[in-house]
C-alpha positions in Angstrom: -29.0 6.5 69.0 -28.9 2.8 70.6 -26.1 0.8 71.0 -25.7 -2.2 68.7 -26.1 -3.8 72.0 -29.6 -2.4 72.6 -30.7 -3.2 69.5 -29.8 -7.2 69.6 -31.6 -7.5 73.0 -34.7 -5.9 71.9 -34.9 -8.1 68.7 -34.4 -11.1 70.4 -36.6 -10.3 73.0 -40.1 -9.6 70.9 -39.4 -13.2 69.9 -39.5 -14.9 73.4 -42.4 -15.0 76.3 -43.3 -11.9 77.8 -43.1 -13.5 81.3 -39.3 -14.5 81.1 -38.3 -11.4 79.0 -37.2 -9.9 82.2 -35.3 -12.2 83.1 -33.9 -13.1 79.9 -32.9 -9.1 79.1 -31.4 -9.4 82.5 -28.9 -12.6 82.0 -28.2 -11.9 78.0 -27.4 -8.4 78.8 -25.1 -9.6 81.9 -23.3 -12.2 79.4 -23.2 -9.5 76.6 -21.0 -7.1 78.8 -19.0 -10.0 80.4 -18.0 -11.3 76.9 -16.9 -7.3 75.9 -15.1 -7.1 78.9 -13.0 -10.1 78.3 -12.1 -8.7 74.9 -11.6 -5.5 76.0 -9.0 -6.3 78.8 -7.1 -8.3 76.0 -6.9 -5.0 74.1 -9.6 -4.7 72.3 -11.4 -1.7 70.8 -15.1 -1.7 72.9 -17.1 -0.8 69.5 -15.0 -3.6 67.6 -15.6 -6.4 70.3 -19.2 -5.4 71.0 -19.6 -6.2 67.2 -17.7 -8.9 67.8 -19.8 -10.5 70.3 -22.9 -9.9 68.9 -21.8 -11.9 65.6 -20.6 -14.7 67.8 -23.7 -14.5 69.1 -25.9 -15.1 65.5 -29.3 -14.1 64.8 -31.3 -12.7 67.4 -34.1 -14.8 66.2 -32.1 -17.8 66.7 -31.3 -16.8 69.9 -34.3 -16.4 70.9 -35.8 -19.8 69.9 -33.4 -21.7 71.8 -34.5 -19.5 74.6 -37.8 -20.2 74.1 -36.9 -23.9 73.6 -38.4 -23.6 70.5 -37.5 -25.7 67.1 -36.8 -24.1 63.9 -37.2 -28.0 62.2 -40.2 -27.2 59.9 -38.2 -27.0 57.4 -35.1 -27.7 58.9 -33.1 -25.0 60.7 -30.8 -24.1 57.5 -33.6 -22.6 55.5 -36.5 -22.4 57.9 -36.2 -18.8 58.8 -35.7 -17.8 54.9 -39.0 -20.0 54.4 -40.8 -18.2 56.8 -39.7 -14.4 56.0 -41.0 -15.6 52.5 -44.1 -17.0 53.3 -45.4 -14.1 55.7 -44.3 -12.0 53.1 -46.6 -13.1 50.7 -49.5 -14.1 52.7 -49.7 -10.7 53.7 -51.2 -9.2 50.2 -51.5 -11.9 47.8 -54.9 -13.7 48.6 -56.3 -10.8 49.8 -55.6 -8.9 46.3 -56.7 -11.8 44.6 -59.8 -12.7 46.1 -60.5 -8.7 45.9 -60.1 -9.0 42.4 -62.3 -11.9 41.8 -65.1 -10.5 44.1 -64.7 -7.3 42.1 -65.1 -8.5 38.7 -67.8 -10.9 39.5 -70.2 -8.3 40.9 -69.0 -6.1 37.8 -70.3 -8.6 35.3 -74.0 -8.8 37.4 -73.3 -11.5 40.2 -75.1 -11.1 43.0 -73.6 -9.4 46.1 -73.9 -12.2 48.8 -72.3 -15.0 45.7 -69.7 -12.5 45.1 -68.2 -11.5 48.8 -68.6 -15.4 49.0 -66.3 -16.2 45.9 -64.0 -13.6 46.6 -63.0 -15.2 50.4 -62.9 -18.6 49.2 -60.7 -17.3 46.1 -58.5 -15.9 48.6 -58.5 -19.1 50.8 -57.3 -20.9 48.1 -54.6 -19.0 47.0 -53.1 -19.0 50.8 -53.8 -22.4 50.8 -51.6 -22.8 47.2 -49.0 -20.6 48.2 -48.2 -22.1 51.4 -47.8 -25.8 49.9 -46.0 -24.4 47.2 -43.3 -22.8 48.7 -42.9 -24.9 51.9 -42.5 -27.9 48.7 -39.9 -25.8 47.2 -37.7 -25.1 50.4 -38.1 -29.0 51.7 -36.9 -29.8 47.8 -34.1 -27.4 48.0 -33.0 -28.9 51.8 -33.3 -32.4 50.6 -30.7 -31.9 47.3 -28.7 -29.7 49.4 -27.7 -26.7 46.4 -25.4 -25.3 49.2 -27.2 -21.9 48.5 -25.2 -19.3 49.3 -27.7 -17.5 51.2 -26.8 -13.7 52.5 -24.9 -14.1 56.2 -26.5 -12.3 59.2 -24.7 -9.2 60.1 -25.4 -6.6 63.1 -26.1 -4.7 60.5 -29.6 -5.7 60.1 -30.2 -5.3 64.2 -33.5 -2.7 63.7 -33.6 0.5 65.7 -35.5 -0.1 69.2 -39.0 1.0 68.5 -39.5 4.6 70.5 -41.9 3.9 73.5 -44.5 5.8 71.7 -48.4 4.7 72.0 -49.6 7.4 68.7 -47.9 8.0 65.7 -48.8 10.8 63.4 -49.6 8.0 60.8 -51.8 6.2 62.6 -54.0 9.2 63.8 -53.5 10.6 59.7 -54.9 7.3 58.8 -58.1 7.1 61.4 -58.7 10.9 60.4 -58.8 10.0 56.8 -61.1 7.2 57.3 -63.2 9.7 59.1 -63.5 11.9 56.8 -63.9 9.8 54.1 -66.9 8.1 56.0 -68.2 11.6 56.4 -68.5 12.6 53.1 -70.1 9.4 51.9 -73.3 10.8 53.8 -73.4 13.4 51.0 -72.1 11.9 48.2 -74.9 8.9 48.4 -77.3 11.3 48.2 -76.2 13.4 45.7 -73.9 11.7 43.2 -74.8 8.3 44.1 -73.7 5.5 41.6 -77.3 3.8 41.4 -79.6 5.4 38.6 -82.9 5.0 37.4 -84.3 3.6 33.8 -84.6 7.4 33.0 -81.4 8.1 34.6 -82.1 10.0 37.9 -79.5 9.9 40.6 -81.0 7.2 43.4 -79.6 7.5 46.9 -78.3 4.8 48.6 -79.9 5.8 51.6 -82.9 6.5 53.0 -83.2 10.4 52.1 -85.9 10.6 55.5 -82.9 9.6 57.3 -81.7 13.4 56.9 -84.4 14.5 59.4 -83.5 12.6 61.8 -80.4 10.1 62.2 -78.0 10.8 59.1 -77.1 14.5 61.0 -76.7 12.9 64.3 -74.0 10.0 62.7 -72.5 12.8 60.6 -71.8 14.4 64.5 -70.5 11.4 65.6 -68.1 11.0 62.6 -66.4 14.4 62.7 -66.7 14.6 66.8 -63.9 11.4 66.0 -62.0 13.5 64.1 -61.6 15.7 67.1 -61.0 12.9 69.4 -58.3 11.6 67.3 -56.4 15.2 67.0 -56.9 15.1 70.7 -55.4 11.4 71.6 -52.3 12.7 69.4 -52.1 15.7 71.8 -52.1 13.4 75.1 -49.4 11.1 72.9 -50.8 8.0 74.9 -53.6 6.0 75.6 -55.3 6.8 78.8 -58.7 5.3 80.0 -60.7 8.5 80.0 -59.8 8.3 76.6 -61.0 4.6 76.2 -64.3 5.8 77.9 -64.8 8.5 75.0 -63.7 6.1 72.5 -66.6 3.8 73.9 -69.2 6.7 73.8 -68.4 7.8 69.9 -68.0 3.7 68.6 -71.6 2.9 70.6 -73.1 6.4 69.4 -72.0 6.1 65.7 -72.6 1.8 65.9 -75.8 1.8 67.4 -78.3 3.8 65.3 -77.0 1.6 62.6 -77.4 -1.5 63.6 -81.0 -0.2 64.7 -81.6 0.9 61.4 -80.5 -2.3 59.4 -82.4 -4.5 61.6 -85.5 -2.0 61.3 -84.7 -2.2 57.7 -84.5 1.4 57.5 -81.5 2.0 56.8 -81.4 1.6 52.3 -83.4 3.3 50.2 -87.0 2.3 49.3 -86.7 3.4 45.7 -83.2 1.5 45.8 -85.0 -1.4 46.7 -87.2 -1.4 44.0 -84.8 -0.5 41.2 -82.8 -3.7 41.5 -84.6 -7.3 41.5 -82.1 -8.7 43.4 -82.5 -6.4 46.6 -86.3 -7.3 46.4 -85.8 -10.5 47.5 -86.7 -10.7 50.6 -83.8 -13.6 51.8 -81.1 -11.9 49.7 -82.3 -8.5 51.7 -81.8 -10.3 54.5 -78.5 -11.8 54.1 -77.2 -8.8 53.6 -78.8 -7.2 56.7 -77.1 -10.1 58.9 -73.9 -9.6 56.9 -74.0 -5.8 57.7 -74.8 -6.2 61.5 -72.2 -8.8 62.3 -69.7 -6.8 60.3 -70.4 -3.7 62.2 -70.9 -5.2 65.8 -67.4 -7.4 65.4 -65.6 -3.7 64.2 -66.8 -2.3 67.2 -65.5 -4.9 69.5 -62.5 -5.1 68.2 -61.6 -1.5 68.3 -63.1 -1.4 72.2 -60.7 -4.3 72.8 -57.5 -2.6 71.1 -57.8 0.4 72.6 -58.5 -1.2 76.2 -55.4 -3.6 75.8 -53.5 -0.1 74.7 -54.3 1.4 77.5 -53.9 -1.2 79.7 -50.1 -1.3 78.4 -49.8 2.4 78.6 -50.7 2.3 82.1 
């Protein structure tokens, strides 16, 4: 268990630049014990005046802007942190469930894929777009008349527990394994209880069944050879940069034959092709192709790049 005092530096610190956090940990921490002391030697408890330091003190978050020279004037520095909290808060799910919805129900009701996907990010665009005017109009309304809100005061209380030093967590790793497997098991399931029918009713893959002879084995390998790697990285605890290298060689091995395939245009079902009109065109083929290769080359990046910067920290 952390002291309170532990606690207060570390959230004040994540807020401020990581080149004077050093330096600020060293002088906060230096003016946190001095203050103690002084209440101490009049007879104070320690635990009593090291809370009441730290609520002298105010919100970390606070603190830390002023640090950081920093203005909390947005809004205004009353409300502006409340107006923020809220805001992140629901940015975080709201367009994204919306515009999910709408690109849903769209391609449910026979809109093409390409129109769809399209709809369903400018939907969500426009929702974070609504959502931020809405609420930064209703905090700069309710600063202006001036309710006097009697908003909940900042306590130590809320001080969160200083993260444990720890690159893998068993829900990370649970999640990557799942995802895994999942992707796994969508080789077979395409093939044999694939949604797509026929005018008779036959099952239609969604991929090329010829692939089975050759590539669709090799990326099942790849995808459960993950699943290893990821119970292994859990083992070590950390990121290392053998383990980057072997994160490299499964990414390139799994991303590689597909991108390969999509460009060949190999990858879908020929019979697939033909049972929708849609897919027949040859530019909406094609959009989706490009769609498809940038999508899977920009995953791969980025998951080359987090797990160098993790390593990078780890070391």
């Amino acid at each position: 268990m952390t002291s309170l005092t532990d606690r207060y530096l570390a959230a004040t610190l994540r807020a401020v630049p990581a080149p004077r956090r050093e330096e600020i940990a060293t002088e906060l921490r230096t003016s946190i014990e001095d203050m103690i002391e002084g209440r101490t030697d009049a007879g104070r408890d320690a635990a009593t005046a090291e809370r009441e330091v730290l609520t002298e003190l105010g919100n970390p978050d606070r603190l830390a802007a002023r640090y950081a020279d920093r203005r909390l004037q947005l809004i205004g520095p009353t409300y502006y942190l409340h107006w923020q909290r809220l805001l992140r808060l629901l940015l975080t799910f709201i367009p994204a469930l919306v515009g999910t919805i709408v690109g849903v129900v769209q391609a449910a009701t026979g809109e093409a894929p390409i129109p769809a996907i399209t709809s369903g990010f400018g939907t969500a665009f426009e929702v974070a777009i609504q959502i931020t005017f809405w609420v930064t109009l209703t905090f700069a309304i309710i600063e202006r008349a001036d309710p006097s809100l009697k908003l909940p005061e900042w306590t130590v209380d809320q001080l969160p527990e200083v993260p444990a030093k720890q690159d893998m967590t068993l829900t990370d790793i649970a999640a990557s394994v799942a995802l895994l497997l999942f992707t796994a098991a969508f080789l077979p399931w395409q093939h044999f209880w694939s949604w797509a029918r026929q005018i008779d009713g036959e099952r239609i893959p969604l991929l090329d069944p010829a692939l089975w002879r050759s590539w669709l084995p090799v990326l099942l390998a790849v995808l459960l050879a993950g699943v290893v790697f990821e119970l292994v990285k859990y083992r070590v605890g950390r990121w290392t940069w053998p383990l980057v290298a072997v994160k490299a060689a499964l990414d390139l091995a799994f991303t590689v034959p597909v991108v390969w395939l999509l460009a060949d245009d190999r990858l879908l079902n020929p019979d697939l092709v033909e049972r929708f009109a849609w897919l027949q065109d040859e530019g909406n083929r094609q959009s989706i192709t490009v769609i498809a290769i940038i999508t899977t080359v920009m995953v791969l990046v980025w998951d080359l790049i987090d797990s160098g910067v993790k390593a990078r920290r780890a070391g």
